[in-house]
Residue, then its C-alpha position, 0 to 999 in steps of 0.5 A: x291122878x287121872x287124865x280123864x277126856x271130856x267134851x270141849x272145857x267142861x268143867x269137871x276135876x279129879x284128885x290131882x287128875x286131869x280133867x280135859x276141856x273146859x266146856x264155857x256156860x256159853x258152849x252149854x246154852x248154845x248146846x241147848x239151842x241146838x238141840x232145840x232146833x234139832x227136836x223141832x227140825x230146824x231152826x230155818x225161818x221163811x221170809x214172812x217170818x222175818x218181815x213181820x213186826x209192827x210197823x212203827x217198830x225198828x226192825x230186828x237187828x241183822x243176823x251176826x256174820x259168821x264168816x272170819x272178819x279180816x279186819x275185826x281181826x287186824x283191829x283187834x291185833x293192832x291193839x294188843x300192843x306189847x311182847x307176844x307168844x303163839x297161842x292156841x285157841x280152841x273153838x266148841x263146835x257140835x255135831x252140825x258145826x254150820x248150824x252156828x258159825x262158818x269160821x272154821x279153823x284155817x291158815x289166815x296168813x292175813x291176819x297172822x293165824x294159822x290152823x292147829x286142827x280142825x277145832x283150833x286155830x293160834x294166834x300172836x298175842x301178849x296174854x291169854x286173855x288178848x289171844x281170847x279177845x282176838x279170836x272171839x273178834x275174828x269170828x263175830x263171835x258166831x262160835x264158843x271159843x276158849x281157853x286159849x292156852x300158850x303153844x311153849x314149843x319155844x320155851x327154853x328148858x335148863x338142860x343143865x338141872x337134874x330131874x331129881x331137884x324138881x320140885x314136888x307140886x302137891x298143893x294148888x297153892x303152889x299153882x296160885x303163886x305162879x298163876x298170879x305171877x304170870x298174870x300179871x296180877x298182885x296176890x289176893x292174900x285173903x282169897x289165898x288164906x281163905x283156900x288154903x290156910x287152916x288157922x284162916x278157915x278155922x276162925x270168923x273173927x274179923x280181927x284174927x282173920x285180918x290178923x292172919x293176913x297180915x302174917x300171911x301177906x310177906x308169906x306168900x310173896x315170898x313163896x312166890x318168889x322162890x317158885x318164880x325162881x325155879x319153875x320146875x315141878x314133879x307131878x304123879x299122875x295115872x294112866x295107861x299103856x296099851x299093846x304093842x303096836x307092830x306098825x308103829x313099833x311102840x306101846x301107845x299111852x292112854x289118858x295122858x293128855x298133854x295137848x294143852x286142852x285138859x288141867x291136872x288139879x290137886x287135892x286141896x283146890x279145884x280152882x288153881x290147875x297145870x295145863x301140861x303141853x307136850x309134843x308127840x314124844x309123849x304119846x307112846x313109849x318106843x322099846x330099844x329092840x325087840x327083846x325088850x318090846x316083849x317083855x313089856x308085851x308080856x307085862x301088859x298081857x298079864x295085866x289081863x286087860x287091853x290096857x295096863x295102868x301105870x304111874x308116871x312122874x310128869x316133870x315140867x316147867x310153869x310157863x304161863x298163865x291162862x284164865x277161863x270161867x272160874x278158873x286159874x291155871x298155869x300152862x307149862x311145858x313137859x320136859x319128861x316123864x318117867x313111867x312105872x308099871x303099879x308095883x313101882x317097877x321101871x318101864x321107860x324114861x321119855x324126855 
């Protein structure tokens, strides 16, 4: 497995890899507009432009604000009503940003925002899907926004379990049951029989499959409450370590993304994904003195390239849910990672 970085939520996968954002089939049609505009330089239309319209017809509609809306905002707030958690929200902007919306990310103390980098903003809000609605009514909807995934900086971690009783996280299937649970939602059990059973798939019987669902019903709500009852996993992943950085004193790590913005599927399902967040402990690797940092210099000196890839054991803890487009995931928190070089030798442990 892969973290492979993409524009904004595009919706690539790879094999239990990561694929990064999720690009909206909305992001792709304003990209479009905007290189329309561009090959006819510009977009801009004179004041007789805008006049002309028949007489006996109404008028076109005003053009969408694209400032923040303040009180679209607090109205939206107002009525997400429940338990809330911080959510970050990123917005798709493109090479001109003010071609589209004026609605960048900033603090709104006003509203309860707060900026997270230039191209994300967070907001308090009962579920995914509310924080999305928020946003999306704070802006006019002048720019492509989503997915909004929960920030779990708060997220209590058991301490007290081993790294070594972690589950191993090898099948979408155990991504759905969590999904469905932090959703909110009740187990779709055809859906579930139809991506992930054999016998289902095998047969177009009507009755067998009606059958199979049956069986299959106390099934899945059983799997699915052993995996409520201990939210920790292992998942094997690739990536890569760059050289020593005599500045920072450490070995940076390429192609983990653990912003929130990408999405780690597996093998037997593109639709059901972790979304891994983690903080900068897991950006690079910090050797304990110097005679450790050149023997790991040497290591990736000998790999001949800039980078040497490794394999690294993502250990986390399923949090969350967030949908966007066809997709289900679950947004969980890393607690460790243990890094080895491709021979399976050991590097470092970071937790």
């Amino acid at each position: 497995m892969r973290f492979t970085n993409q524009e904004p939520f595009v919706g690539k996968h790879s094999i239990a890899g990561l694929t990064g954002p999720f690009a909206s089939p909305r992001a792709r049609q304003v990209a479009v507009v905007a290189a329309t505009c561009l090959a006819l330089a510009g977009c801009s239309k004179r004041p007789a432009d805008t006049a002309s319209h028949p007489p006996d017809q109404p008028a076109p509609p005003a053009a969408l604000a694209r400032d923040w809306n303040d009180d679209a905002a607090k109205n939206a707030i107002a009525a997400d009503s429940g338990s809330k958690a911080t959510y970050v929200c990123r917005f798709a902007f493109f090479d001109n940003p003010q071609l589209f919306t004026n609605a960048h990310p900033v603090d709104r103390p006003q509203v309860g925002m707060k900026k997270v980098s230039d191209t994300q903003e967070s907001v308090e809000a009962t579920s995914a899907q509310k924080a999305l609605e928020i946003m999306e009514a704070a802006i006019n909807k002048s720019a492509p926004v989503g997915p909004c995934t929960a920030d779990l900086s708060a997220t209590v971690i058991d301490t007290s379990i081993p790294l070594a009783n972690y589950a191993d996280l090898q099948s979408g299937s155990q991504i759905a049951m969590l999904y469905y649970f932090y959703a909110k939602e009740p187990l779709p059990t055809a859906d579930l029989a139809r991506s992930f059973d054999m016998d289902y798939q095998k047969t177009s019987d009507t009755f067998k499959r009606e059958d199979l669902v049956k069986t299959l019903a106390p099934k899945y709500e059983a799997q699915q409450k052993a995996e409520v009852a201990f939210p920790y996993f292992k998942v094997r992943l690739s990536a890569s370590l760059g050289h020593y950085n005599p500045q920072t004193k450490s070995f940076p790590l390429f192609d983990l993304a653990l912003d929130g913005n990408s999405r780690l599927s597996m093998n037997d399902s593109s639709d059901y994904a972790i979304v891994p967040r983690g903080d900068a402990r897991f950006n690079s690797i910090m050797p304990a003195g110097e005679d450790q940092a050149r023997a790991l210099e040497a290591k990736v000196s000998a790999s001949g390239r800039d980078r040497m890839n490794v394999s690294i054991d993502l250990f986390v803890k399923a949090a969350d849910a967030v949908s966007f487009a066809s997709r289900k995931d679950i947004v969980a928190k890393v607690v460790a990672a243990h890094i080895t070089d491709e021979t399976g030798g050991a590097i470092a442990d970071l937790q």
